[in-house]
C-alpha positions, 0 to 999 in steps of 0.5 A: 898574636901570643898566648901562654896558659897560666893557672890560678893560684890557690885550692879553693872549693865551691860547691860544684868545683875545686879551683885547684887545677883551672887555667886561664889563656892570656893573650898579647896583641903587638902592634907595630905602634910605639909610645914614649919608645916602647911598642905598644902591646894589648893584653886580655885574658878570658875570665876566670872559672873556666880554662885556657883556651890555646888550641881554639887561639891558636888554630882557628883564630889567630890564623883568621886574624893574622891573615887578613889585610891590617886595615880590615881591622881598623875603624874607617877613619884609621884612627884604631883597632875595630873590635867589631871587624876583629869580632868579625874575622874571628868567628868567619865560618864559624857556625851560630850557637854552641857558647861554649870554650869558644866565647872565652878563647874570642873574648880574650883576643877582643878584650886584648884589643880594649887594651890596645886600643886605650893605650894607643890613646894614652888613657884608662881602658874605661875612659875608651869604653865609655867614650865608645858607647857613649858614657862621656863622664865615667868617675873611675869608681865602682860600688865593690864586693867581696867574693870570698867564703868559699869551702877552706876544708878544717878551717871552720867558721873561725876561719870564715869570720877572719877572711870576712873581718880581712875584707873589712879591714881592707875597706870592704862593706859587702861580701859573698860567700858559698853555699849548697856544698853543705848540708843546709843547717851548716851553710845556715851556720855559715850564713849567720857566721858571716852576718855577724860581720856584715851586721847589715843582711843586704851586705851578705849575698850567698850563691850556689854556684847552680847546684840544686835541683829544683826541689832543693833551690826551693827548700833552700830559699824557704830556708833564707827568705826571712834573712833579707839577704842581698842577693841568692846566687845561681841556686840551679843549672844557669839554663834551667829557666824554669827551675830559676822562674818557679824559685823567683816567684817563691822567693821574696829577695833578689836571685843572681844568675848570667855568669854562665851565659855567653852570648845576648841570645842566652840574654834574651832567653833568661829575661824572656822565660827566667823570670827575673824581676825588673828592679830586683834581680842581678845579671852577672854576665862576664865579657872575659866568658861572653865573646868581649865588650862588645857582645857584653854591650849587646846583653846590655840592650836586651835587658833594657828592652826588657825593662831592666836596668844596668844598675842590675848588673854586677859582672862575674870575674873579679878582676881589673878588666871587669872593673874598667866595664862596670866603670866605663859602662855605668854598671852597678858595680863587681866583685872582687877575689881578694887573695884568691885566683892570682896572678889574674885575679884581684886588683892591683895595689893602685885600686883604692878601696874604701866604703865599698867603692873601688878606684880604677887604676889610672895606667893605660889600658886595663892596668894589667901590668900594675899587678905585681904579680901579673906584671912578669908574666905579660912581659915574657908574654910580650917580648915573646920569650 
């Protein structure tokens, strides 16, 4: 087990954060297994909008993983890695509650087994996730939006027309941009900005990154209800449930919100006392953030207990793992960070994107090697150097 810090690329700004300094831990799994002569190796990483996370790695779980018999972490019949038994062996002794750098430092081991796992198989990583939870016929696409306008300092609304028009011209046909790091008339202006590019109000979803308090989310949502936007992302603290029931029964459009949330009994809370509607919010919950797929797969039976559907779900990260959950586990869709967020983020050029679907890369596992400029860094990572 090996992990390297590495940081993200480019300086943007959000209405909360600055980008500029953020990290991300990506970790190898070396197996003793080869495949057409080389050892076959998984990689995971832990998501984006949080960091790295080597001392939990390296401290608690790599010892704990390391340390125990190989076939403790296999399914019975030998056949592969057991995310569940290595989920298990990671969080010995570790006590309930406290989601926090923990969840994306385990995710990033479990996700790394995914990978393992789908190339020991010779075979997409959304091919192995759906035949493990029981989606036998995954296509390979996903619906696909945008995540862009975010806060570029001078650059204006020319500027926010232009990214928006590049996503266009990139086979986009939805988009998301920030809000609440402006006074309101000027993200107002930003908003019908980039409508004149999405034409179609239910292509543009705005999000606040959880900034406002309760009075402001309120006043904000008033301010956009009669757009028909698609989606209001995050207007307070993602566990301010309250604050997120009362602008859910202002606000007549879909709320987004879950990317903060990093286990199923924060699913649980959300849908029992958030308010959310069946059949119209959205629940972004990110595996990279939230313990992997299988605690993902988790969140997903809360929310279908609760009424709700998986067609709800857009996962946050935009990136090529997430692309292979929402594929592999039927999803509505995800995002994507074009230009933004390397070398982890965004897909790589065997991702076709065209009226707004995406292809998931054919390569085994997740395809991280298919980014060229991710590619360097996993094989460093997985030579050990």
């Amino acid at each position: 087990m090996r992990d390297v810090t590495v940081g993200l690329q480019g300086a943007v700004t959000n209405a909360v954060v600055s980008f500029r300094h953020h990290t991300v831990s990506i970790v190898a799994l070396v197996s003793d297994q080869i495949r057409k002569g080389q050892q076959v190796i998984g990689f995971g990483f832990n998501s984006i909008g949080r960091f790295a996370q080597s001392g939990i790695i390296r401290e608690r779980l790599k010892p704990r993983v390391l340390g125990v018999d190989p076939a403790d972490l296999l399914f019975p019949d030998g056949s592969a890695f057991d995310p569940e038994a290595l989920l298990r062996v990671a969080m010995r002794d570790e006590k309930p509650g406290g989601h926090g750098d923990r969840a994306g430092a385990v995710a990033a081991l479990e996700l790394a087994i995914w990978d393992l796992n789908a190339k020991l198989a010779d075979e997409p990583a959304y091919v192995t996730i759906g035949r493990h939870f029981g989606y036998q016929q995954p296509t390979g696409t996903a619906a696909v939006y945008a995540a862009g306008g975010y806060y570029h300092g001078d650059s204006g609304m020319a500027g926010l027309r232009e990214e928006l028009a590049a996503y266009v011209d990139m086979g986009f046909d939805a988009f998301k941009i920030k809000v609440g790091g402006a006074p309101l008339q000027h993200d107002l202006e930003r908003i019908n900005t980039a409508l004149e590019i999405a034409g179609d109000s239910s292509r543009l979803a705005v999000d606040a990154n959880g900034r406002f308090g309760a009075s402001e989310a309120a006043t904000f949502g008033q301010a956009i209800a009669g757009l028909g936007l698609r989606w209001f992302e995050e207007p307070g603290d993602p566990l301010d449930f309250e604050l997120l029931r009362g602008v859910a029964s202002a606000y007549p459009g879909a709320l987004a919100t879950g990317e903060n949330l990093f286990s199923c009994v924060d699913a649980r809370n959300l849908v029992r006392y958030g308010g959310m509607r069946p059949g119209a919010d959205i629940f972004q919950m990110d595996p990279g953030l939230s313990y992997g797929i299988g605690e993902y797969a988790r969140m997903l039976d809360v929310l279908e207990t609760y009424g709700h559907d998986r067609s709800q779900c857009f996962p946050h990260g935009g990136h090529l793992i997430n692309l292979h959950v929402a594929v592999g586990l039927g999803l509505g869709g995800c995002e994507a960070y074009p230009g933004v967020f390397g070398p982890v983020g965004g897909y790589s050029r065997q991702c076709e994107i065209r009226d707004g679907q995406v292809k998931a890369p054919d390569a085994p596992g997740f395809g991280l090697e298919t980014k060229q400029d991710l590619r360097p860094m996993l094989q460093q990572l997985g030579e050990g150097s």
